[in-house]
DSSP file (Angstrom, degrees, kcal/mol; ACC not computed):
  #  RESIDUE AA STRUCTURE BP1 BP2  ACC     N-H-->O    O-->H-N    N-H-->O    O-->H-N    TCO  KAPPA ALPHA  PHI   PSI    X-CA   Y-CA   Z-CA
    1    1 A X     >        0   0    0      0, 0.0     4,-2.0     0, 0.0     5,-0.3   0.000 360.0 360.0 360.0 -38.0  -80.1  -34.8 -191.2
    2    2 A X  H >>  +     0   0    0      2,-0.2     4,-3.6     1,-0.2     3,-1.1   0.997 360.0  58.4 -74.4 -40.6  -83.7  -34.0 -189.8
    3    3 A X  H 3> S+     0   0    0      1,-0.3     4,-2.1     2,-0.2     5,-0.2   0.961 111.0  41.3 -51.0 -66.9  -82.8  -36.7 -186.8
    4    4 A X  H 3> S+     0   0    0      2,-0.2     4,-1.2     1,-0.2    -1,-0.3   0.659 111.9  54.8 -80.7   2.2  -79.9  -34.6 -186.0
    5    5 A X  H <X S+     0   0    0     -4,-2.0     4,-1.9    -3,-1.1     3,-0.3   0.889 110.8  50.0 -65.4 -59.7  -81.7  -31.1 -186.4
    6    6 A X  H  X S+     0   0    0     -4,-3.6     4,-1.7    -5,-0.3    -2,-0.2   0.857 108.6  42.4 -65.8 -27.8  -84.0  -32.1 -184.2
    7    7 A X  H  X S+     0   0    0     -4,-2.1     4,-2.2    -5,-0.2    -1,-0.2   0.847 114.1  56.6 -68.9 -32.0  -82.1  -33.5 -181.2
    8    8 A X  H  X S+     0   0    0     -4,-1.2     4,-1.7    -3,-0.3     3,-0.5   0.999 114.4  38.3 -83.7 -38.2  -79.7  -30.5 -181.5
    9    9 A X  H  < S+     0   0    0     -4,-1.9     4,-0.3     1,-0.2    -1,-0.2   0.604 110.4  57.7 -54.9 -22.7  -82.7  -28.0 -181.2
   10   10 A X  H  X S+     0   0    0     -4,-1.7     4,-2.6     2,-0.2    -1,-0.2   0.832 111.4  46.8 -35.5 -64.6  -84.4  -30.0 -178.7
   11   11 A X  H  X S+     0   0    0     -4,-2.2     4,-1.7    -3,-0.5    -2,-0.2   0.785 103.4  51.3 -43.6 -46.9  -81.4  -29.6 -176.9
   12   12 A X  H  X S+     0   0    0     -4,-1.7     4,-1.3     2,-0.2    -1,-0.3   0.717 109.6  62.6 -90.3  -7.2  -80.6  -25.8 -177.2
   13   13 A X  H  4 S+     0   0    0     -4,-0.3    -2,-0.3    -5,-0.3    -1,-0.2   0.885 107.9  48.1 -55.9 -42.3  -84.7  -25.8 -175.9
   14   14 A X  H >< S+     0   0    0     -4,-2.6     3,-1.9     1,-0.2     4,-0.2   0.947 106.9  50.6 -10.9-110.3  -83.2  -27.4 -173.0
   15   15 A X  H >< S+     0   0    0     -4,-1.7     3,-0.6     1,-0.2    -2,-0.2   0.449 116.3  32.0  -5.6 -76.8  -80.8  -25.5 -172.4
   16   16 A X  G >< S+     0   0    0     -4,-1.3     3,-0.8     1,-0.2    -1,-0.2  -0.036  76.2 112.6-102.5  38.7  -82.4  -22.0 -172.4
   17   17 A X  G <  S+     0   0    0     -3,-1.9    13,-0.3     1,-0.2    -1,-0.2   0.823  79.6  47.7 -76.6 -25.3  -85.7  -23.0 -171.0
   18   18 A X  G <  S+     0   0    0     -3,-0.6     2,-0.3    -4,-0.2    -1,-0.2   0.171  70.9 130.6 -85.2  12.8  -84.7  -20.8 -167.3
   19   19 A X    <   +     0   0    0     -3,-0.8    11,-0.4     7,-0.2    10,-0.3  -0.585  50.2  52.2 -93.7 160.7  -83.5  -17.7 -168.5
   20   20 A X  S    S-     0   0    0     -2,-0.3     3,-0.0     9,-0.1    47,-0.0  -0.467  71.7-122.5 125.2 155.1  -85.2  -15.0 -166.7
   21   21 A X  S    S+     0   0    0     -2,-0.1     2,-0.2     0, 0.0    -1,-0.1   0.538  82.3  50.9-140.4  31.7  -85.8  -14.2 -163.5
   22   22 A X  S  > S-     0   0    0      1,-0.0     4,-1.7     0, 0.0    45,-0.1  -0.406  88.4-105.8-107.7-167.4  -89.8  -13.8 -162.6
   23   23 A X  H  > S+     0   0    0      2,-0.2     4,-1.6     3,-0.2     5,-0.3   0.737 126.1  52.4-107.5 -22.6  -92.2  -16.6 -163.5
   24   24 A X  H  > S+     0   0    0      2,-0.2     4,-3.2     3,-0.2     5,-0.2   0.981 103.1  51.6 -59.7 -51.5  -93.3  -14.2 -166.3
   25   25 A X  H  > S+     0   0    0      1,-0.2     4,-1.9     2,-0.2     5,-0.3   0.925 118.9  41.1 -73.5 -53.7  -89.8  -13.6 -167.7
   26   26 A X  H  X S+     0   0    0     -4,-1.7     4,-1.2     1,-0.2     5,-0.4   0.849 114.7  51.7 -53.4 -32.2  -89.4  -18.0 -167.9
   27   27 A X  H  X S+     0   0    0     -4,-1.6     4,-1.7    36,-0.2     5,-0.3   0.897 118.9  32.3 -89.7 -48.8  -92.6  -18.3 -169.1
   28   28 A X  H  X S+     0   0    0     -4,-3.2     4,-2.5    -5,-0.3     5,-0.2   0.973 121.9  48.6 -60.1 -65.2  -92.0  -15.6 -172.0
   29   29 A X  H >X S+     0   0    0     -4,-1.9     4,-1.3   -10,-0.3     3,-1.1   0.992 116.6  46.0 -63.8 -67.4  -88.3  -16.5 -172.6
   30   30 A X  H >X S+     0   0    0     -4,-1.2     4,-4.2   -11,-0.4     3,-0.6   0.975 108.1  52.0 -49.8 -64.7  -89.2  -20.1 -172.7
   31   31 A X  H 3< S+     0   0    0     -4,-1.7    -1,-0.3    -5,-0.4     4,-0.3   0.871 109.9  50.8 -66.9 -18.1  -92.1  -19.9 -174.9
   32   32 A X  H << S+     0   0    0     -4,-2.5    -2,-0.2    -3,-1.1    -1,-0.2   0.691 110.9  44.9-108.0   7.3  -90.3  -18.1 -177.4
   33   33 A X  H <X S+     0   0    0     -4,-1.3     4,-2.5    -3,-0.6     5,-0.2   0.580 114.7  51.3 -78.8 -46.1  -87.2  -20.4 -177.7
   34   34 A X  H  X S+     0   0    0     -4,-4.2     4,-1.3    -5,-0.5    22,-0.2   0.651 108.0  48.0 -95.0  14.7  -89.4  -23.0 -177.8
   35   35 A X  H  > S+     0   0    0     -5,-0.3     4,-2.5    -4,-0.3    -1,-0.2   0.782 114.2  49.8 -92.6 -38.3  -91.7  -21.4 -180.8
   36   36 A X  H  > S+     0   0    0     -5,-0.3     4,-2.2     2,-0.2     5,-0.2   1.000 115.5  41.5 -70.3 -53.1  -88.5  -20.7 -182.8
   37   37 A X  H  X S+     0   0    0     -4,-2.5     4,-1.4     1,-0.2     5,-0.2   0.754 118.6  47.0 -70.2 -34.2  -87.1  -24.5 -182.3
   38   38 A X  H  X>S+     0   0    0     -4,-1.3     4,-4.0     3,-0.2     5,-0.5   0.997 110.6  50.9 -53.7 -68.7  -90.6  -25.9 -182.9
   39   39 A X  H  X5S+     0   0    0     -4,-2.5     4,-0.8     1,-0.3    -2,-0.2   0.859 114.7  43.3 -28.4 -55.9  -91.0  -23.7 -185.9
   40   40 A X  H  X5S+     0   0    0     -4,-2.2     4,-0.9     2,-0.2    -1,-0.3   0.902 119.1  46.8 -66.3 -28.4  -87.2  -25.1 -187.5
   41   41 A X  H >X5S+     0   0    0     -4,-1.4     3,-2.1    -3,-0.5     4,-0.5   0.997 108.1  48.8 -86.1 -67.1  -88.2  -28.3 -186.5
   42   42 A X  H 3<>S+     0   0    0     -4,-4.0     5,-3.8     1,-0.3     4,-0.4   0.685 107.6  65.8 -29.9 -27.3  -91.9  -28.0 -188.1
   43   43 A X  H ><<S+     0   0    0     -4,-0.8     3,-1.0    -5,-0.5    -1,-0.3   0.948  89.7  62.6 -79.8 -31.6  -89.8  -26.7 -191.3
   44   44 A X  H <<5S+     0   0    0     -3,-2.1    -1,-0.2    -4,-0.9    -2,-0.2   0.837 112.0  32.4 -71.6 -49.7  -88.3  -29.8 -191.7
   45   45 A X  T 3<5S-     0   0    0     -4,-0.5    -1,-0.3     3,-0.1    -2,-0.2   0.402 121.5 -91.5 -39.7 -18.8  -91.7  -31.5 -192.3
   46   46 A X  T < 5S+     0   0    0     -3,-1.0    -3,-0.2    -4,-0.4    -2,-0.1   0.783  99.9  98.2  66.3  33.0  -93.6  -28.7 -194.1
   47   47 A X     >< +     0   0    0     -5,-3.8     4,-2.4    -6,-0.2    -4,-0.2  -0.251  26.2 146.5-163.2  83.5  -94.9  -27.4 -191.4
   48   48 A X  T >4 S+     0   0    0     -5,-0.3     3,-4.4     2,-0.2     4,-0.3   0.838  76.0  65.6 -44.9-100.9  -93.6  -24.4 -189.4
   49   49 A X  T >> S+     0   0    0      1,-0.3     3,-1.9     2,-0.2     4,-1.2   0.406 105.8  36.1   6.4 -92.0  -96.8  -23.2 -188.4
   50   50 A X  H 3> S+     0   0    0      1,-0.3     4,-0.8     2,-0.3    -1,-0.3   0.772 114.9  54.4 -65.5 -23.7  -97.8  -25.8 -186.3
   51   51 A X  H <X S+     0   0    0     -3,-4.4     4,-4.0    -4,-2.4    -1,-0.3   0.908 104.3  54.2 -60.0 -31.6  -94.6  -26.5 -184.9
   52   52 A X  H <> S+     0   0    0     -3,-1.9     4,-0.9    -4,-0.3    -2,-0.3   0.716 112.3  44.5 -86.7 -10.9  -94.2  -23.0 -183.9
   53   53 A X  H >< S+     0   0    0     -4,-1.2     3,-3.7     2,-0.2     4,-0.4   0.895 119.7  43.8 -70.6-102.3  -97.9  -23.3 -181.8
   54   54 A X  H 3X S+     0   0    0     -4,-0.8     4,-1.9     1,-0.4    -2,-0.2   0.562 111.8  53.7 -35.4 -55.7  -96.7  -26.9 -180.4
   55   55 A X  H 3X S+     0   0    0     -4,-4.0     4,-1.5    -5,-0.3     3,-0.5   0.898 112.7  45.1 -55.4 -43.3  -93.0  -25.3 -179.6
   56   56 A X  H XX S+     0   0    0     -3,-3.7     3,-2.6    -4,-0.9     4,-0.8   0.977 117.2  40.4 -64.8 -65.0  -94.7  -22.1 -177.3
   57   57 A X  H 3> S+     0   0    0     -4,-0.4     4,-1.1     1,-0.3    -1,-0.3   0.670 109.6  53.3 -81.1  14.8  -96.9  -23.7 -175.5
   58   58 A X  H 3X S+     0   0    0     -4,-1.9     4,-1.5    -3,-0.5    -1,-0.3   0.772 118.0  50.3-102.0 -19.4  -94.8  -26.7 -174.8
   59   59 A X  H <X S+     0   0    0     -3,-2.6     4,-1.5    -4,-1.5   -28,-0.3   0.995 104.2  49.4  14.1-131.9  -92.4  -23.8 -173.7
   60   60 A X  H  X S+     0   0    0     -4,-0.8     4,-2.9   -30,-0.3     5,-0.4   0.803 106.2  55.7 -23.6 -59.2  -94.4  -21.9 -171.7
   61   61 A X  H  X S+     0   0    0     -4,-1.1     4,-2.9    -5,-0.3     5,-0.3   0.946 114.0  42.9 -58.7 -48.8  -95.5  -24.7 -169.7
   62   62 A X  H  X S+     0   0    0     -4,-1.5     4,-3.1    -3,-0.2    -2,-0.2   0.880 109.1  54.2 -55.7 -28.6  -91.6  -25.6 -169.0
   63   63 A X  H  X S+     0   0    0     -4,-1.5     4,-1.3     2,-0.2   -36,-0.2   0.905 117.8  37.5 -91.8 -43.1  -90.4  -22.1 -168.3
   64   64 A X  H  X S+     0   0    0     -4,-2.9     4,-2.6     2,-0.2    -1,-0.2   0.880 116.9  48.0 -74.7 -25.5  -93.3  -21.7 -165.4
   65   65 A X  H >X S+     0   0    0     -4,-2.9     4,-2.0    -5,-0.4     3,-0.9   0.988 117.5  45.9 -71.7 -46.8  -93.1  -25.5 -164.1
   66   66 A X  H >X S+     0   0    0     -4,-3.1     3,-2.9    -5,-0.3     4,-1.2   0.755 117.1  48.1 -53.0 -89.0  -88.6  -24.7 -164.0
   67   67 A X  H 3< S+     0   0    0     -4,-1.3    -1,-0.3     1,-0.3    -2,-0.2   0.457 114.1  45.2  -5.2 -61.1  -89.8  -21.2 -162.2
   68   68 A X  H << S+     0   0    0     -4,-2.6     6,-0.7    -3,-0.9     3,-0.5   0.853 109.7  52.5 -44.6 -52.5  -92.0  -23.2 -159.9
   69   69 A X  H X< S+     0   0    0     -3,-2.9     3,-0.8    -4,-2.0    -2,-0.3   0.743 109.2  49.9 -82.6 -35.6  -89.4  -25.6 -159.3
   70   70 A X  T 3< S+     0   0    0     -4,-1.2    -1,-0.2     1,-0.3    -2,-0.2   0.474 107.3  55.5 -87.9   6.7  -86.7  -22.7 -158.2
   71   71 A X  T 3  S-     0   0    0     -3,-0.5    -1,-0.3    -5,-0.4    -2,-0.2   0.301 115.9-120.2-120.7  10.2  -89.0  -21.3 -156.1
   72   72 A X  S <  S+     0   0    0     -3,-0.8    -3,-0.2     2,-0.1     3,-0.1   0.903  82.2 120.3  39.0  86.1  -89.5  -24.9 -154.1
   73   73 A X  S    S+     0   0    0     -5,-0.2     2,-0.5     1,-0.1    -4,-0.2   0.143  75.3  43.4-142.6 -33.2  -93.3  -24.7 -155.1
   74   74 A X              0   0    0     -6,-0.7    -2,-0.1    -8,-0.1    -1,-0.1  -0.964 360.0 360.0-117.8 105.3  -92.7  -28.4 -157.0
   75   75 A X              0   0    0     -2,-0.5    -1,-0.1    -3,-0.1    -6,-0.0   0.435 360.0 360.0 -70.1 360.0  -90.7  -30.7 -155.0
């Protein structure tokens, strides 16, 4: 079961790593998808906490590089 919790949440992090449409609004939207999916995924282990730090910033960092990347800043 945790194998396939994690791929499908991984997945809906995928998914809704671009909504927004300023590099603030991906960066935000993104880091807080990916803080909730870290977090469920950290529960599985016994350890939310640190999932939900790992899950933002790993986020954040997607939601500005996708931003970058729609703004032909990242080839």
């Amino acid at each position: 079961m945790t194998k396939t919790a994690t791929i499908f949440f991984a997945a809906v992090a995928l998914l809704l790593v671009g909504c927004g449409t300023t590099t603030g609004e991906r960066a935000g939207s993104s880091a807080l998808f990916g803080a909730a999916t870290g977090a469920a995924i950290g529960s599985l282990s016994a350890n939310a906490g640190r999932g939900a730090l790992i899950g933002a910033g790993a986020g954040a960092l997607g939601g500005y590089l996708f931003d970058q990347h729609e703004k032909g800043n990242i080839d």
